[in-house]
FIDODREN-286407 format. One record per residue (C-alpha): residue in three letters; x, y, z. Coordinates in steps of 0.5 Angstrom, whole numbers, plus 500, padded with zeros to 3 digits. Layout:
BEGIN
ALAXYZ...
END
This chain:
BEGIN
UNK531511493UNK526506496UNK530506503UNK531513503UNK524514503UNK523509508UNK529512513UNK525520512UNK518517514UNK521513520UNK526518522UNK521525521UNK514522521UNK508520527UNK502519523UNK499517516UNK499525515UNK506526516UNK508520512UNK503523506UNK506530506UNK513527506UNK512522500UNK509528496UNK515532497UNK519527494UNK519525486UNK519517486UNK522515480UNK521507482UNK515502482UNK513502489UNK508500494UNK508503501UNK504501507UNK503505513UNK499506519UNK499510526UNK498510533UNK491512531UNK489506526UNK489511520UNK493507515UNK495508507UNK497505501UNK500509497UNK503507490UNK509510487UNK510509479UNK515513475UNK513519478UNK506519479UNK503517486UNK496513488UNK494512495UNK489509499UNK486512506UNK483507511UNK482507518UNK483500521UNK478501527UNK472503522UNK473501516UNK477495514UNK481491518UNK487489514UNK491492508UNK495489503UNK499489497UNK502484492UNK507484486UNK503489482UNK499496483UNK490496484UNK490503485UNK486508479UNK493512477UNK498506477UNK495501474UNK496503468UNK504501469UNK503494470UNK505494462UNK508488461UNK502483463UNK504476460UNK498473465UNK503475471UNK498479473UNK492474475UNK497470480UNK498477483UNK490479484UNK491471486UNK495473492UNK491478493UNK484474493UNK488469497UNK492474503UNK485476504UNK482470504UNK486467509UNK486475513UNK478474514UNK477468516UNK483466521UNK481463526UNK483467532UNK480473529UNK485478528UNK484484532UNK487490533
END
């Protein structure tokens, strides 16, 4: 399911709206996350769990400047399903800490 998702986005879609309407469209039995972005620095994180979505709208111009996921969902509506914990997820917000603390201050600065 995941490719095939993939596969309409690319082939149907040019900005983050486009690829928003298609994934409403289509019910997303899997744990998923999905990040994308378009020519206009408009980026998503959409999480996908047993037929509820989440996302997570940015402008990468004016907002923040990178986006990230990691093993297991942050968002409000998906959170719920990281059920088995088992401490897993505290290595997961690691990574994440960790992906944006090393985002922030690389050097060169990453720019658009």
């Amino acid at each position: 399911m995941y490719w095939v998702i993939i596969r309409s986005i690319l082939d149907q879609c040019k900005t983050v709206n486009e690829a928003k309407e298609i994934l409403r469209t289509i019910p997303i039995g899997q744990f998923a996350s999905f990040i994308i972005m378009d020519k206009s620095d408009n980026a998503v994180l959409i999480e996908a769990a047993d037929g509820e979505t989440d996302l997570k709208d940015i402008n990468i111009a004016t907002e923040e400047k990178f986006l990230c996921a990691t093993n297991h969902f942050k968002l409000p509506k998906t959170s719920k399903y990281n059920k088995f914990n088992c401490g897993i997820i505290a290595n997961s917000e690691k990574r994440t800490a960790l992906i944006n603390a090393t985002l922030e201050n690389a050097k060169p600065k990453i720019t658009l």
